[in-house]
C-alpha positions as CSV (number, residue, x, y, z in Angstrom):
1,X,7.9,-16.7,11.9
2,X,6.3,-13.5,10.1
3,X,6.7,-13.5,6.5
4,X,8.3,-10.6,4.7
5,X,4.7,-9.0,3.5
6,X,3.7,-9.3,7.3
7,X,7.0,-7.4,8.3
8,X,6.4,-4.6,6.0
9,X,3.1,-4.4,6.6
10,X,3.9,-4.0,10.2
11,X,6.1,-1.0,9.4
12,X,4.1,0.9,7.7
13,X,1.5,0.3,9.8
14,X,3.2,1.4,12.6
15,X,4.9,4.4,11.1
16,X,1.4,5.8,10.5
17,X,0.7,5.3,14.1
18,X,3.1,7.3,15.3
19,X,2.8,9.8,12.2
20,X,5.8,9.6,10.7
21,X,4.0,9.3,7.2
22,X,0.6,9.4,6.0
23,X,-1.8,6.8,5.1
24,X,-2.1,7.9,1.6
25,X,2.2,7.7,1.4
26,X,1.3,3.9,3.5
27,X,-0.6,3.0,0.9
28,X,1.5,4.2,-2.2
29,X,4.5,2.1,-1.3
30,X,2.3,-1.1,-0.5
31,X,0.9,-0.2,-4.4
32,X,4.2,-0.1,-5.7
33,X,4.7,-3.2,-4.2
34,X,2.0,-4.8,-5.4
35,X,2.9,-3.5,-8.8
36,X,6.6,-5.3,-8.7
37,X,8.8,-3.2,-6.8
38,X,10.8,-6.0,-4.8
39,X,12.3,-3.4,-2.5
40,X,11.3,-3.7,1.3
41,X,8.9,-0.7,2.6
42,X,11.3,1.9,4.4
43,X,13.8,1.7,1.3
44,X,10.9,2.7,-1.0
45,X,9.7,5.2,1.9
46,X,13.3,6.6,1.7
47,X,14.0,6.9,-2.0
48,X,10.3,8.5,-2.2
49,X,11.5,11.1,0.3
50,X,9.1,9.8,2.8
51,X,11.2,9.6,5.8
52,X,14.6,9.8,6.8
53,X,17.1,7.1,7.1
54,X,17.9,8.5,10.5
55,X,14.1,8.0,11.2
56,X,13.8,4.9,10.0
57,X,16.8,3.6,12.0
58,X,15.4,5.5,15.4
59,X,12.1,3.6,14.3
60,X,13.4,0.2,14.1
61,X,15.3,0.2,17.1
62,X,12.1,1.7,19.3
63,X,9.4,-0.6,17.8
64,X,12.3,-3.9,18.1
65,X,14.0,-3.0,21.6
66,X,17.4,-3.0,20.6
């Protein structure tokens, strides 16, 4: 079982891939993280403006099948 850090690490990870955001946007929301946000990586992503929650959705479904 992946741990939540894995998870989100996988997400940003692969919404890079795919270019949805940058590295350097990646890499601010792990640092937020790191710095005590408790909020999971696409609702930072979101409330930073990052992405869209339409694209997030479209993203989860894609990369998990369903």
């Amino acid at each position: 079982m992946e741990t939540k850090a894995t998870y989100q690490e996988l997400i940003g990870q692969g919404l890079v891939r795919i270019g949805t955001i940058t590295q350097k946007q990646s890499d601010e929301i792990i640092a937020d993280q790191q710095n005590g946000d408790k909020r999971l990586f696409g609702e930072i992503a979101l409330a930073k403006g990052f992405i869209s929650f339409e694209t997030l959705i479209k993203y989860l479904k894609d990369s998990h099948k369903i």
